[in-house]
C-alpha positions, -999 to 999 in steps of 0.1 A, spaced: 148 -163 65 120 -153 39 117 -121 21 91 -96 38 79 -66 17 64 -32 33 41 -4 25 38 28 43 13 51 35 31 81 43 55 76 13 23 82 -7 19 120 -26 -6 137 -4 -5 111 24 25 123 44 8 123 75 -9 87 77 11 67 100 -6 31 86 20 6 75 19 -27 67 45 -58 60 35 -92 50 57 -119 37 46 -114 -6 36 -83 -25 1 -99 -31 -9 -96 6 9 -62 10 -17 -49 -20 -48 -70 -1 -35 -47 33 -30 -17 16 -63 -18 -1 -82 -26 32 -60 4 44 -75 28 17 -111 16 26 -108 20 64 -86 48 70 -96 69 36 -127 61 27 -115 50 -9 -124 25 -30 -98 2 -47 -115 -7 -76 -118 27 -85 -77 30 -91 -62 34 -126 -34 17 -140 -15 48 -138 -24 43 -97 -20 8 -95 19 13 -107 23 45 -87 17 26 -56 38 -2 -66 69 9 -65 61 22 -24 64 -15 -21 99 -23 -8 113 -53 4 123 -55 38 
């Protein structure tokens, strides 16, 4: 069986009550879902993250 990886929102500083998840079977498409997240459920925009961000979030990627 292939690896899955996961993302929850929730784990996110300041997000603690999002329920959006998502799992997808690399961590490319997990960042492609999470970013869609960020624009649909908070208004944000991706592109706008730092580095700093970028590796924040990163490690709220786990394998499933």
């Amino acid at each position: 069986m292939s690896e899955a990886y996961t993302y929850a929102c929730r784990d996110c500083e300041g997000m603690e009550t999002c329920t959006g998840e998502v799992t997808a079977g690399s961590k490319d498409e997990v960042w492609k879902l999470m970013e869609l997240h960020a624009v649909i459920a908070h208004n944000e925009d991706p592109s706008s993250w730092d580095e700093e961000t970028r590796a924040y979030l990163s490690t709220l990627i786990r394998a499933k």
